[in-house]
C-alpha positions as CSV (number, residue, x, y, z in Angstrom):
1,X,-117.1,43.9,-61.8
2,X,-115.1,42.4,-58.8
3,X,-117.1,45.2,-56.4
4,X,-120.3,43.9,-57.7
5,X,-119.0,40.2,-57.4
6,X,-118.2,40.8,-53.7
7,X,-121.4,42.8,-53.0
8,X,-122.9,39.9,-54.7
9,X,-121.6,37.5,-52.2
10,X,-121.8,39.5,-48.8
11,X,-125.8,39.7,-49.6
12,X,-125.8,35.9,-50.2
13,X,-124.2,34.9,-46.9
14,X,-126.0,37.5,-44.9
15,X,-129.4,36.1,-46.6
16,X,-128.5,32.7,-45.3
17,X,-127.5,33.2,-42.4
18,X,-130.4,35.4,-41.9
19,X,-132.6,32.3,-42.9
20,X,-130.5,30.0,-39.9
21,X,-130.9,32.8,-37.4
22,X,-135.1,32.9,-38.4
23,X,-135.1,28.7,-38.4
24,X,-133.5,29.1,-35.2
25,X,-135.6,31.6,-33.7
26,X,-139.0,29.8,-35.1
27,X,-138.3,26.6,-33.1
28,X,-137.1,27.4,-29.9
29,X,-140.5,27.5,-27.8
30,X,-139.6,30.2,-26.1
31,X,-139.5,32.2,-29.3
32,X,-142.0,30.8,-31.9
33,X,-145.1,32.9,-31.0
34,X,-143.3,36.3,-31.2
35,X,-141.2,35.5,-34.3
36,X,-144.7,35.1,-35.9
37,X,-146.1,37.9,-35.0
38,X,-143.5,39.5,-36.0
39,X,-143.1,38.6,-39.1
40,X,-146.7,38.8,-39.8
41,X,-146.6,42.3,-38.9
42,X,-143.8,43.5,-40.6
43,X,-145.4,41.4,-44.1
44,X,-148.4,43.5,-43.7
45,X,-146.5,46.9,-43.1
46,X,-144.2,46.3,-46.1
47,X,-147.4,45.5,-48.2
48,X,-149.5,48.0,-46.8
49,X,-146.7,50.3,-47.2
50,X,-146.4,50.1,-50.8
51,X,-150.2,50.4,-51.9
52,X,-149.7,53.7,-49.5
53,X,-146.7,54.8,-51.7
54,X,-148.7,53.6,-55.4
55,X,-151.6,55.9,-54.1
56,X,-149.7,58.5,-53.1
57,X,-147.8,58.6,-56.3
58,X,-150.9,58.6,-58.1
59,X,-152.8,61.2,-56.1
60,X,-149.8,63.4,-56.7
61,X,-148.4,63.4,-59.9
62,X,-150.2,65.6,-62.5
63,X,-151.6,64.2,-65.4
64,X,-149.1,64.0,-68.7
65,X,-149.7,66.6,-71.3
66,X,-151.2,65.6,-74.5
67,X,-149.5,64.2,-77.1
68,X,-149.2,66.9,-80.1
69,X,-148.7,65.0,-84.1
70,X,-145.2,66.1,-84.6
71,X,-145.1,63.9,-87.7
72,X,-145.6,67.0,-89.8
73,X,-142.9,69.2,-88.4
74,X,-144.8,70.3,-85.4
75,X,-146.6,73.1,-88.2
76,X,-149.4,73.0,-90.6
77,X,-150.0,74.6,-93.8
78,X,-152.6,77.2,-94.3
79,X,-155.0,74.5,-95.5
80,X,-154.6,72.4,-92.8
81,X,-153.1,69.8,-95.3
82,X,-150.7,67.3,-94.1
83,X,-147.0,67.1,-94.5
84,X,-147.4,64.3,-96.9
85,X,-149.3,66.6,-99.1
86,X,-147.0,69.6,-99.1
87,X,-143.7,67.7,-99.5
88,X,-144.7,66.4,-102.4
89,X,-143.9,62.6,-100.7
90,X,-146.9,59.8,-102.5
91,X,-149.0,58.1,-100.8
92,X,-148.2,54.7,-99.7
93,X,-150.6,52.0,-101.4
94,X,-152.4,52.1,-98.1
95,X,-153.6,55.3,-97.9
96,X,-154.8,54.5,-101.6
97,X,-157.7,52.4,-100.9
């Protein structure tokens, strides 16, 4: 708890001082134009970046297998009656109607 109280903290200050040393960096003349287009490019790579990852992910990953009723034991009887019907359980008043 104190290790994640202390992580806590170490990536609040860096964050603001991260956010001076950007301020800073922004204003100065010499600086703003670059800082920009910076920025700008690194938001697009990130974004960019992650619909490349989704798509991968999704042009790699096999489909699921299909979902088999194991509300009957996984088995059948020879009739192809459900379990309801060969454990003897009734109906509920839903299934009566």
């Amino acid at each position: 708890m104190a290790n994640d109280r202390a992580l806590g903290g170490a990536i609040f200050g860096g964050s603001i001082i991260g956010i001076i040393i950007y301020a800073g960096l922004l204003y100065l003349p010499q600086t703003s134009f670059i800082v920009l287009q910076i920025t700008a490019f690194l938001a697009v790579v990130v974004l960019l970046g992650i619909l490349a990852w989704i798509g991968w992910t999704m042009a790699t990953t096999p489909p699921p297998e299909p979902i088999t009723d194991l509300s009957s034991g996984g088995e059948m009887s020879s009739t192809g009656s459900s379990a309801q019907e060969t454990t003897g359980d009734k109906p509920s008043s839903a299934a009566k109607k």
